[in-house]
C-alpha positions as CSV (number, residue, x, y, z in Angstrom):
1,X,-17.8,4.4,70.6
2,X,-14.3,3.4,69.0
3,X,-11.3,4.0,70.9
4,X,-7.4,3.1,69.0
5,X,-4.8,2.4,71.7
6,X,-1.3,3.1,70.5
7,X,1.3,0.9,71.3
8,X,4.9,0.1,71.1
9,X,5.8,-3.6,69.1
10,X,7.4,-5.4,72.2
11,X,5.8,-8.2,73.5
12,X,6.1,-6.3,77.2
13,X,4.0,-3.0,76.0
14,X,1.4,-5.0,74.0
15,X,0.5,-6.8,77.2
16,X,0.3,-3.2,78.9
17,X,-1.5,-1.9,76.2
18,X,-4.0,-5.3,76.4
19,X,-4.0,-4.7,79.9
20,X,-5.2,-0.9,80.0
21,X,-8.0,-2.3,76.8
22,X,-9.4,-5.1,79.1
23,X,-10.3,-2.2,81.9
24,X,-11.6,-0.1,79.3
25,X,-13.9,-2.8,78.0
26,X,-14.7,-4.0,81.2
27,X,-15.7,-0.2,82.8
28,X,-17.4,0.4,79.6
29,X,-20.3,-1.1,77.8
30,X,-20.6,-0.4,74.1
31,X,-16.9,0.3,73.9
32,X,-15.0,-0.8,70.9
33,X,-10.8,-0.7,71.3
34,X,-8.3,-1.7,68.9
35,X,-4.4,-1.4,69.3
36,X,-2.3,0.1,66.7
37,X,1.3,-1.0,66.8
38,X,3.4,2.4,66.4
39,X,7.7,2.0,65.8
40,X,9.5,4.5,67.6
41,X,13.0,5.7,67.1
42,X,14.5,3.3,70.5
43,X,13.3,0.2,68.6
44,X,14.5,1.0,65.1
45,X,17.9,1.9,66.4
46,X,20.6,-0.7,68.2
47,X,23.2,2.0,69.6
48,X,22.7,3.0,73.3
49,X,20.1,5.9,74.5
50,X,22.5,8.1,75.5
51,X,23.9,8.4,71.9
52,X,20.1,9.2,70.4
53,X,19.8,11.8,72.5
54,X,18.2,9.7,75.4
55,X,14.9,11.7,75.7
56,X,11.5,10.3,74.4
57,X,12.8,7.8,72.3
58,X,10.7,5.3,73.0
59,X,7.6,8.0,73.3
60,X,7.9,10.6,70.8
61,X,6.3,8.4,67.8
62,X,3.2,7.4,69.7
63,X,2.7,11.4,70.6
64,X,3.1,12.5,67.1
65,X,0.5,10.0,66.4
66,X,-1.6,11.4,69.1
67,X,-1.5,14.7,67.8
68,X,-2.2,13.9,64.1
69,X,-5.4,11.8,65.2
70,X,-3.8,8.3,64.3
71,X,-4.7,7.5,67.7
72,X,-7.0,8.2,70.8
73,X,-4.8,7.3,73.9
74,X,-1.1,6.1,73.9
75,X,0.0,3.8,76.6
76,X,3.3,4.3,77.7
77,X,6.3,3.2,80.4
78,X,6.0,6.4,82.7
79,X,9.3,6.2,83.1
80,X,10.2,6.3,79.3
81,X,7.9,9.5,79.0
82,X,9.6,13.2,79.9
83,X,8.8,15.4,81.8
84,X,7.8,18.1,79.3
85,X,5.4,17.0,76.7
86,X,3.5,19.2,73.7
87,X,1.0,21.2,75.3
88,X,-1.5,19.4,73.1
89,X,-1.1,16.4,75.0
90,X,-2.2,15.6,78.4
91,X,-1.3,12.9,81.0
92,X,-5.0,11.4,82.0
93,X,-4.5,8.4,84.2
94,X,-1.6,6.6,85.9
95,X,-3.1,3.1,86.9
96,X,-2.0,1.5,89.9
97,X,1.7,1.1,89.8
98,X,3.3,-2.5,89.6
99,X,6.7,-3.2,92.0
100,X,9.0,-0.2,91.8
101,X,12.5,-2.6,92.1
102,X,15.2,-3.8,90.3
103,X,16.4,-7.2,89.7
104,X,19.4,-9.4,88.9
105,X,19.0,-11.7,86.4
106,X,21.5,-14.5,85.5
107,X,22.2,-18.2,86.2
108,X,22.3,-18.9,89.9
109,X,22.0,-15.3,91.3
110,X,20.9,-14.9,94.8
111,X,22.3,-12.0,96.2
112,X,24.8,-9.2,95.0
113,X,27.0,-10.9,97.0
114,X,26.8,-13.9,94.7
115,X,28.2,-12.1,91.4
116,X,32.6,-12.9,91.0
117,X,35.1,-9.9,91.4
118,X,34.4,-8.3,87.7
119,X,31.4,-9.5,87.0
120,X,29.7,-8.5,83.7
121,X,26.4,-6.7,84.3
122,X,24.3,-5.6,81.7
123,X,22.6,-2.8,82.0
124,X,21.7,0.9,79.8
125,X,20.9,2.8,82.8
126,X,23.4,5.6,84.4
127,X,20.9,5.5,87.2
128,X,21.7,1.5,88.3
129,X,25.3,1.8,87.1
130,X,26.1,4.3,89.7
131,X,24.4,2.4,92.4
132,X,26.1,-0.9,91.5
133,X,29.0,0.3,91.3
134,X,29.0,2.6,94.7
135,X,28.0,-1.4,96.3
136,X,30.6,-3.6,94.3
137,X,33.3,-1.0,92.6
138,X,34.8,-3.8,91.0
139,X,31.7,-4.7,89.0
140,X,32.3,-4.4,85.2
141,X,28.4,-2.1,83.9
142,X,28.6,-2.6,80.4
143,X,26.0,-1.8,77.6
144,X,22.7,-3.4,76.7
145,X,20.1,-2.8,74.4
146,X,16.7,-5.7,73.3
147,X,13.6,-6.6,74.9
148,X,13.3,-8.1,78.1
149,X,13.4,-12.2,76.9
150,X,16.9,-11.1,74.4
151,X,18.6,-9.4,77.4
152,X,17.2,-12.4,79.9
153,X,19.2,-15.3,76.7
154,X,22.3,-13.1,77.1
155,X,22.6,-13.8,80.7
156,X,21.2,-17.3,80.7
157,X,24.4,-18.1,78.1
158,X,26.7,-16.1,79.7
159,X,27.8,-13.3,77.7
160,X,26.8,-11.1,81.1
161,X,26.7,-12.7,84.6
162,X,23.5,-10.9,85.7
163,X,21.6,-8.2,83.3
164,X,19.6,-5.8,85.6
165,X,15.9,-5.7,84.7
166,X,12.3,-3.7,86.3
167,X,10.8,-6.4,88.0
168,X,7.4,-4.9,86.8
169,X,7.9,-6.2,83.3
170,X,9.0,-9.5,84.9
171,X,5.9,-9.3,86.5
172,X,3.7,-8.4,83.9
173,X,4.9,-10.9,81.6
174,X,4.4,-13.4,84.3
175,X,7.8,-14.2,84.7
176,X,8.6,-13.8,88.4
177,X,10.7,-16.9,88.2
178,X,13.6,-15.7,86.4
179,X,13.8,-13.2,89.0
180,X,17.6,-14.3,91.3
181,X,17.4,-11.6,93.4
182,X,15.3,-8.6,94.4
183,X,17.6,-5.1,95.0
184,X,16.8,-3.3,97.7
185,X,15.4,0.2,97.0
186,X,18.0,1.2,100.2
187,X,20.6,-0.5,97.8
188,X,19.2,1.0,94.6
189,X,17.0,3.3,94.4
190,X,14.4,3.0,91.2
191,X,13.6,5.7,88.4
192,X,11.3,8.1,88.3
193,X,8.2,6.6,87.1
194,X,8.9,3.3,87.5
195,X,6.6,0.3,87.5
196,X,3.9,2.9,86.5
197,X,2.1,3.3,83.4
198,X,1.3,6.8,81.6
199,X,-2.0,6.7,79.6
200,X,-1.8,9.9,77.6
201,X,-4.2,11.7,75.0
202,X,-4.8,14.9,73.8
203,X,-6.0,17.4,76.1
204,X,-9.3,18.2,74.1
205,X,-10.1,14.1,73.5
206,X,-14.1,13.6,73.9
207,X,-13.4,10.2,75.8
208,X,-10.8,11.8,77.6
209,X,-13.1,11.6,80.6
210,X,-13.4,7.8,80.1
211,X,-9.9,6.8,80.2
212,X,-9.5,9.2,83.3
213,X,-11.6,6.3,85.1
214,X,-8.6,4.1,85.1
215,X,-6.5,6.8,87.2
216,X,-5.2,5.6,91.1
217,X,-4.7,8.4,92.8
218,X,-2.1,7.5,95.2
219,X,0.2,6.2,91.9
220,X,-0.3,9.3,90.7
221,X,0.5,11.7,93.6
222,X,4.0,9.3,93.8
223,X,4.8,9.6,90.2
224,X,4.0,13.9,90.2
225,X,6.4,13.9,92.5
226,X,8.9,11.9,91.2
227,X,8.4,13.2,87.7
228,X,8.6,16.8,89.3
229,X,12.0,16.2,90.7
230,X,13.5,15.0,87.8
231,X,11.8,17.8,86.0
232,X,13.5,20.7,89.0
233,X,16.9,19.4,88.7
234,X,16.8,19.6,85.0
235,X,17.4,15.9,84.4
236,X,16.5,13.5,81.6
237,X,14.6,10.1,81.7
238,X,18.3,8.5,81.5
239,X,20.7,10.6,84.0
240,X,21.8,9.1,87.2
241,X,18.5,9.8,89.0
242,X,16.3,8.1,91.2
243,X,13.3,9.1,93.1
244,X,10.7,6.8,94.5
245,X,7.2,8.7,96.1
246,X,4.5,6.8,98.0
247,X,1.7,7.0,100.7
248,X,3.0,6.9,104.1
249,X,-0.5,7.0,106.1
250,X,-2.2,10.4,105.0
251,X,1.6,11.9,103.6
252,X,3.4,11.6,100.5
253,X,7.0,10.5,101.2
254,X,10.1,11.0,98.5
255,X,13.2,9.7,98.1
256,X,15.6,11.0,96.3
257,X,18.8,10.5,94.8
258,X,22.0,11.9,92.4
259,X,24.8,9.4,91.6
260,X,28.0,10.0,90.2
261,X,28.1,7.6,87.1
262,X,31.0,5.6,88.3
263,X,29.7,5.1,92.1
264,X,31.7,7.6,93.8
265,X,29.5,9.9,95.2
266,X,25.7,9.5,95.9
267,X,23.8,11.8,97.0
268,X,20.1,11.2,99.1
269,X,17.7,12.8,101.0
270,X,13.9,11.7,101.8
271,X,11.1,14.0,102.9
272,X,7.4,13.8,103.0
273,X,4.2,16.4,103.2
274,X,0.4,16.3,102.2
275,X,-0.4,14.2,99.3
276,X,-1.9,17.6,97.5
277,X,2.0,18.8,98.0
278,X,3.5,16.4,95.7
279,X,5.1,19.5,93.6
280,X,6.3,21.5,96.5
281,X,7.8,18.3,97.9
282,X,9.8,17.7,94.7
283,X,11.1,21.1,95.1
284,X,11.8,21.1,97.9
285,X,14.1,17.4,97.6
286,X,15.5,19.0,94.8
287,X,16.9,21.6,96.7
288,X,18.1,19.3,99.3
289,X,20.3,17.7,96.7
290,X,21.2,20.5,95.0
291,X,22.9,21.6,98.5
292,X,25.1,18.6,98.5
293,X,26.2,19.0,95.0
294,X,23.7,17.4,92.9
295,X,24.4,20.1,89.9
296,X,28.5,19.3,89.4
297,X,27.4,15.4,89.0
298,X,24.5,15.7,86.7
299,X,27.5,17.7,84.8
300,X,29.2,14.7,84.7
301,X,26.6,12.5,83.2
C-alpha cells in the first residue's frame, strides 16, 4: 500500500511531514510513503497575510490537491488550517501537540524586560502584537514574513531586536538554543492550534483508518476546543485571538482571549468541563468574551 504525503517546501514542514511518515512506517508494515512538495499561495507571495486575505493561505493548495487525488493525507500547521474546510475533507488525527509558547528571539534576550524603549519586534501576528504591546506599549511590532532560519538572520544582524517565533518549530528543528526567552502563556496567550499538527484527508480515503492511528486524544479534545472558539466568534486564523485548551485531571480547561491590536484592551476568561464538552465549552467562552466586548474589537482588526 502507497500512501503520498503532501507537504509544504519549508525546511520546518518537511520535517513535520518526515516526522508524521516515520510513524506511519513504523505502525505499519508493508507501507510505502512518499512526500510530494505542494506551493501554496503564503510562500509564493512576500506581502503580509492580512493583505492576501489571511485565511488558508498556507493550506488551501495542499486541499485542492487532496480533493483532486494528487495526494492521500496533507500535513499541516493546525494553526494555519481554518476552521471551515470543504466538506470533502476531513480532519483525521491531531498527534500529540509540541510546546504551545512563544519566544523572543534576538541577540542577548532574556526577558521582555531586556528589550530598549522602542525596540523593533518582528512579528505577522495581530494576536502577539496586541499582547506585546498591552506589556511594553512602547514596543515598535513591525512586519515579518520568511521561514523560521530568515526571520531568526534578521534578528541575529539587527534589523529587529527580537522576532517572536512558536517555540514548536524551534523545537522541531532542533533548535532550542536560539531560544532567549520563553513568554509566558499568562503574558501571551498562544493561537488556536498551536504547536499541533492537522493530518487531513478526504473523508472517503480507504487508509483513512490508518492515519487515524496517529491521533492523541487529549491534543485533540484541546485543539476542538480552541478551533471551536475561534470558529463561534467568527474569527480568522490571523485576528487577535488566542485560546489555549488542555487536560486538567479528567476536565478540559480553555483559555481564552480577544485583544485590541494595539494593546489597549484585552479581554480573557478561562473555563473548563468534560473532555467530551470541548464544543459546548468553546461556546460557552465565546460568550463570556462576547459579554465584555469581544465583537467591537474583532471590528477593529
Amino acid at each position: 500500500m502507497k500512501l503520498v504525503i503532501g507537504s509544504r517546501g519549508s525546511q520546518l514542514a518537511l520535517v513535520q511531514a518526515r516526522e508524521v511518515r516515520d510513524r506511519l512506517l513504523a505502525l505499519h508494515d508493508g507501507l510505502a510513503v512518499e512526500i510530494s512538495t505542494i506551493r501554496t499561495t503564503g510562500d509564493a507571495t512576500t506581502g503580509s497575510l492580512r493583505s492576501l486575505g489571511g485565511t488558508g493561505v498556507f493550506t488551501k493548495a495542499l486541499e485542492d490537491a487532496l480533493l483532486v487525488g494528487h495526494i492521500d493525507l496533507a500535513v499541516h500547521s493546525l494553526k494555519d488550517l481554518p476552521t471551515q474546510m470543504h466538506p470533502d475533507l476531513a480532519l483525521v488525527a491531531t498527534p500529540e501537540r509540541e510546546d504551545v509558547r512563544d519566544a523572543l528571539v534576538g541577540p542577548c534576550i532574556s526577558s521582555l524586560a531586556d528589550l530598549p524603549d522602542g525596540a523593533r519586534v518582528g512579528t505577522g501576528s495581530l494576536r502577539r502584537r496586541a499582547q506585546l504591546k498591552a506589556l511594553r506599549p512602547d514596543l515598535n511590532i513591525v512586519d515579518i514574513r520568511g521561514n523560521l532560519d530568515t526571520r531568526i538572520d534578521k534578528a541575529m544582524r539587527g534589523e529587529y531586536d527580537a522576532v517572536v517565533l512558536a517555540v514548536a518549530g524551534l523545537n522541531r528543528l532542533g533548535w532550542q538554543e536560539r531560544v532567549g526567552y520563553y513568554l509566558p502563556l499568562n503574558q501571551v496567550l498562544s493561537a488556536p492550534g498551536q504547536g499541533a499538527l492537522g493530518l487531513q484527508m478526504r473523508t472517503n480515503h480507504p487508509t483513512r483508518a490508518t492515519v487515524a492511528a496517529l491521533n492523541h486524544a487529549p491534543t485533540l479534545a484541546s485543539v476542538q476546543a480552541e478551533r471551536h472558539l475561534l470558529h463561534t466568534l467568527r474569527a480568522g486564523c490571523h485576528a487577535p485571538v488566542g485560546a489555549w485548551g488542555r487536560m486538567e485531571g479528567d476536565l478540559l480547561a480553555l483559555n481564552g482571549l480577544v485583544g485590541h491590536p494595539e494593546g489597549t484592551q484585552l479581554l480573557r476568561t478561562q473555563q473548563r468541563a468534560p473532555r467530551d464538552c470541548a464544543e459546548s465549552l468553546a461556546e460557552s467562552l465565546a460568550e463570556s468574551l462576547r459579554t465584555q466586548g469581544a465583537d467591537d474589537l474583532l471590528q477593529v482588526s
